[in-house]
C-alpha positions in Angstrom: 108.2 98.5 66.0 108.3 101.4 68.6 108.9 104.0 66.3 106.0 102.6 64.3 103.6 102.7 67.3 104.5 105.8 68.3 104.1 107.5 64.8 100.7 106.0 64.2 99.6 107.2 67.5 100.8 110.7 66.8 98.7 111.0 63.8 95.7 109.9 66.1 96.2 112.2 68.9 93.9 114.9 69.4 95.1 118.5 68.4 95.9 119.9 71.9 97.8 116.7 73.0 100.5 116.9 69.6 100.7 120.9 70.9 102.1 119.9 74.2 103.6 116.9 72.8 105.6 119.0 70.4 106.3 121.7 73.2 107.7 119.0 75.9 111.7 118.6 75.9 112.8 115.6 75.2 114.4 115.4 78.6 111.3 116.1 80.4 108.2 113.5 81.1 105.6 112.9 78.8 102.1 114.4 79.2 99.6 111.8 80.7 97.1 111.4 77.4 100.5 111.5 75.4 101.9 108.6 77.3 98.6 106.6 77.6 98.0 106.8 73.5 101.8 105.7 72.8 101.5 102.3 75.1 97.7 102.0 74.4 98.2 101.9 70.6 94.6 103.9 70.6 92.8 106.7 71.0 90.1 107.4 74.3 86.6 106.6 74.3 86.0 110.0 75.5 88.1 112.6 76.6 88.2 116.4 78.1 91.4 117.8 79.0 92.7 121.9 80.4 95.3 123.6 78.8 98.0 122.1 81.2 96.9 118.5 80.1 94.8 117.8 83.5 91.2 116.5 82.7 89.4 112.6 82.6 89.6 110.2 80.2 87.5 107.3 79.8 89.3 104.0 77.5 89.0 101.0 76.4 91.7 99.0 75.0 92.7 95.9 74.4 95.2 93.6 76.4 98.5 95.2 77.4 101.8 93.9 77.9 104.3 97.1 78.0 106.2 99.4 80.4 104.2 102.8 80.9 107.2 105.4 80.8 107.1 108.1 83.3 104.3 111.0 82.7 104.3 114.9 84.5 100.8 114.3 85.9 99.4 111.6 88.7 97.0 108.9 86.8 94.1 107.9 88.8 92.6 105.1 87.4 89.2 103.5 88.4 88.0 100.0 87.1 84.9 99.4 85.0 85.6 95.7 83.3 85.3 92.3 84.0 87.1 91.0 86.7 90.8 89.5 86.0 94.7 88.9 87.0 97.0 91.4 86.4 100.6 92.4 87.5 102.9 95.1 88.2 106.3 95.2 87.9 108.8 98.3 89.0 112.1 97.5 89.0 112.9 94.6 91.6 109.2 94.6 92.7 105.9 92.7 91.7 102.6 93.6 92.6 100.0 90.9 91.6 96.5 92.3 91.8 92.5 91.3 90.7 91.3 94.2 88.7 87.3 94.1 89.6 84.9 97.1 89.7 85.6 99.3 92.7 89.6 99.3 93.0 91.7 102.0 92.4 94.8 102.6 90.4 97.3 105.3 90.9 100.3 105.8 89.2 102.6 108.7 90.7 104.1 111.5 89.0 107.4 110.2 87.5 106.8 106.5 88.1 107.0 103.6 85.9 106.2 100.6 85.3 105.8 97.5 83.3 102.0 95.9 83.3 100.8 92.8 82.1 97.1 92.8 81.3 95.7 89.5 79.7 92.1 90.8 78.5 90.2 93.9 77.5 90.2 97.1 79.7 87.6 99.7 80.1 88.7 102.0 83.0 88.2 105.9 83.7 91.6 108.2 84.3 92.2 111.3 85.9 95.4 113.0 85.1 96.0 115.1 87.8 98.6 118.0 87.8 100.6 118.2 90.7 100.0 122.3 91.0 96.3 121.0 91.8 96.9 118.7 94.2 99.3 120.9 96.2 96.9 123.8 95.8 94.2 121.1 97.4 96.6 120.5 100.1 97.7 124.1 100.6 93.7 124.6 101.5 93.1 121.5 104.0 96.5 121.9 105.5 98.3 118.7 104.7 102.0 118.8 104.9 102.6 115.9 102.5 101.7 115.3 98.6 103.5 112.2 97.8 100.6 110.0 96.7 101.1 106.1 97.0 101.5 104.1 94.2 98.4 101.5 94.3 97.6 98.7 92.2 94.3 97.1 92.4 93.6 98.7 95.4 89.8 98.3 97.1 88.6 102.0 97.1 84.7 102.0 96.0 84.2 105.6 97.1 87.1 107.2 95.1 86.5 104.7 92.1 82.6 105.6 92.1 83.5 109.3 92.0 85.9 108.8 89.3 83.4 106.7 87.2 80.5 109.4 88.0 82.9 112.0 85.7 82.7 109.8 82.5 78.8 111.0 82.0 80.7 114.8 82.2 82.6 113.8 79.1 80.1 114.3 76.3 81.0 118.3 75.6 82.8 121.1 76.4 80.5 123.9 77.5 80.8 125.8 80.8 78.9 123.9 82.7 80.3 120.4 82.1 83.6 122.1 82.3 82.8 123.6 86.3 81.6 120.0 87.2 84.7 118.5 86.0 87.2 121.0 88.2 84.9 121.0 91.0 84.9 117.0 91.1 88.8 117.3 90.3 89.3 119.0 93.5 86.6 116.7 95.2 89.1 113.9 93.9 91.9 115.5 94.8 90.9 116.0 98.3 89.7 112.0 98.8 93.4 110.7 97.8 95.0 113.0 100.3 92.8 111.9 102.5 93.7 107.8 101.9 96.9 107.7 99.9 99.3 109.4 100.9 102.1 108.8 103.6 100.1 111.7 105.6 96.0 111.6 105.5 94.7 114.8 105.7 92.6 115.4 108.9 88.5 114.9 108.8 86.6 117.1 110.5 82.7 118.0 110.8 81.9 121.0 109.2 78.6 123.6 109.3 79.5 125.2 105.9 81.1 127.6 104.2 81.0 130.0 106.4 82.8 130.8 109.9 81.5 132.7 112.6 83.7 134.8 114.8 82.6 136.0 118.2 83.9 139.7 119.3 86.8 139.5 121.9 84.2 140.5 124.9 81.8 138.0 125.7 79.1 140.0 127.5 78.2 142.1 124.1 77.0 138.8 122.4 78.0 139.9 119.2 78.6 138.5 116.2 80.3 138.9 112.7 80.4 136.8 109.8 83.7 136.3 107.6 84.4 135.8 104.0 85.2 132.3 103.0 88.5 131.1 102.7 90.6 128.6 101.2 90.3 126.3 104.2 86.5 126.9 104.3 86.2 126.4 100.5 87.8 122.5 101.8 85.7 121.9 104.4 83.1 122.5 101.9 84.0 119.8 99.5 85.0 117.3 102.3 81.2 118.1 103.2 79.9 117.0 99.9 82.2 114.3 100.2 80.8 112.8 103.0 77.3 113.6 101.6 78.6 111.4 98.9 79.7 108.3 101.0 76.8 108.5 103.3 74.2 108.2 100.2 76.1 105.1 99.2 75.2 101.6 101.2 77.9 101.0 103.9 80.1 97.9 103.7 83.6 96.5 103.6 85.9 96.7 101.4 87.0 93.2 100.1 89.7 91.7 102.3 90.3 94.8 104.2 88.9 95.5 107.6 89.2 99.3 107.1 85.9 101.2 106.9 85.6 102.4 103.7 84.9 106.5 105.1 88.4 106.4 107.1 90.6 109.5 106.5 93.5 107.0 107.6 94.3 103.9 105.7 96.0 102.8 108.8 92.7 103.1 111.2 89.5 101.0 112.2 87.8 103.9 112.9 85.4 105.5 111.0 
């Protein structure tokens, strides 16, 4: 039956996912899009991916009851069905969560796990390559990568964001291309930020742009620098916050944690 499955998948997958498919060693992980059509037993609604398998996809598929192998990218998922049980099982382990619009689902590079799934899902995915992320964290200064692995966890900002890229999905010109890395780093930035063992720092920001004062005070002059890699951060945690601040504030469910926090272990916001 899984040779079956996996063959009829094949035949469905998109050209550039049987390219990478066929170019992957059988000892190493399978692409994300690979992965997801072989336990899905479908193809995505809608999908755009980047040569290195990175991109969104948006599915909806029926009831699943399977182990997800491990993949070479993070999955970020975020929630857009009807509310229901699931669980989560790696190795020794059970999570038992309510899937509901506004939680978050992230499975790390490598993982897996088996998930049981009793109705119909329609949920959004970001396959995130792990050069990005570390690229994102080189930028904001964050010593750690390691996302955590999350299951039906209350995150309405990052799950909004997510769902936002779905209405990117409908072509591939340049312009729909530069929204989807620009909200891919935006993303990026927002789970180092909550979930990972170190949350990157949050700061106020002026822009882009940094001013730097000459070494004598009296001559009260100034020059402007270039922007760097650390200012081009600070300019999507910016639009960021622009982004949580347009949204109604509240709680999330069963959590006292604001939901702006940098720290998933703090009260503050």
């Amino acid at each position: 039956m899984t040779e079956l499955l996996l063959r009829d998948v094949s035949e469905s997958l998109p050209p550039s996912s049987e390219a990478r498919q066929a170019k992957q060693p059988s000892t190493e992980h399978r692409a994300a899009d690979v992965e997801m059509a072989r336990v899905l037993g479908t193809t995505p609604f809608r999908m755009a991916l980047d040569a290195a398998g990175g991109g969104i996809a948006h599915w909806k598929h029926e009831p699943l009851h399977d182990v997800v192998e491990p993949m070479s990218h993070h999955v970020i998922m975020a929630y857009n069905g009807t509310m229901q049980r699931m669980e989560r099982r790696s190795g020794r382990s059970v999570a038992i969560g309510t899937f509901r619009p506004g939680v978050l689902i992230i499975i790390p590079e490598g993982s897996s796990s088996r998930w049981d799934i009793p109705k119909p899902v329609d949920v959004v995915q970001l396959y995130l390559p792990r050069t990005t992320l570390a690229r994102v964290a080189d930028e904001a200064d964050v010593p750690s990568t390691d996302l955590l692995e999350r299951t039906a966890h209350p995150d309405p900002i990052t799950s909004r964001l997510l769902l936002s890229a779905a209405d990117a999905l409908q072509g591939n010109e340049a312009l729909d291309t530069l929204f989807r890395q620009q909200l891919t780093d935006l993303l990026a930035t927002r789970l180092l930020a909550a979930h990972t063992g170190a949350p990157a720092p949050v700061r106020s920001v002026g822009g882009g742009w940094r001013r730097r004062r000459c070494a004598v005070p009296s001559s009260g002059c100034a020059r402007t620098a270039r922007p760097t890699s650390r200012s081009r951060h600070w300019q999507r945690m910016s639009a960021y916050r622009a982004f949580t601040s347009a949204a109604p504030s509240r709680k999330a469910p069963g959590s006292r944690r604001m939901l702006g926090c940098a720290s998933t272990g703090s009260s503050r916001p």
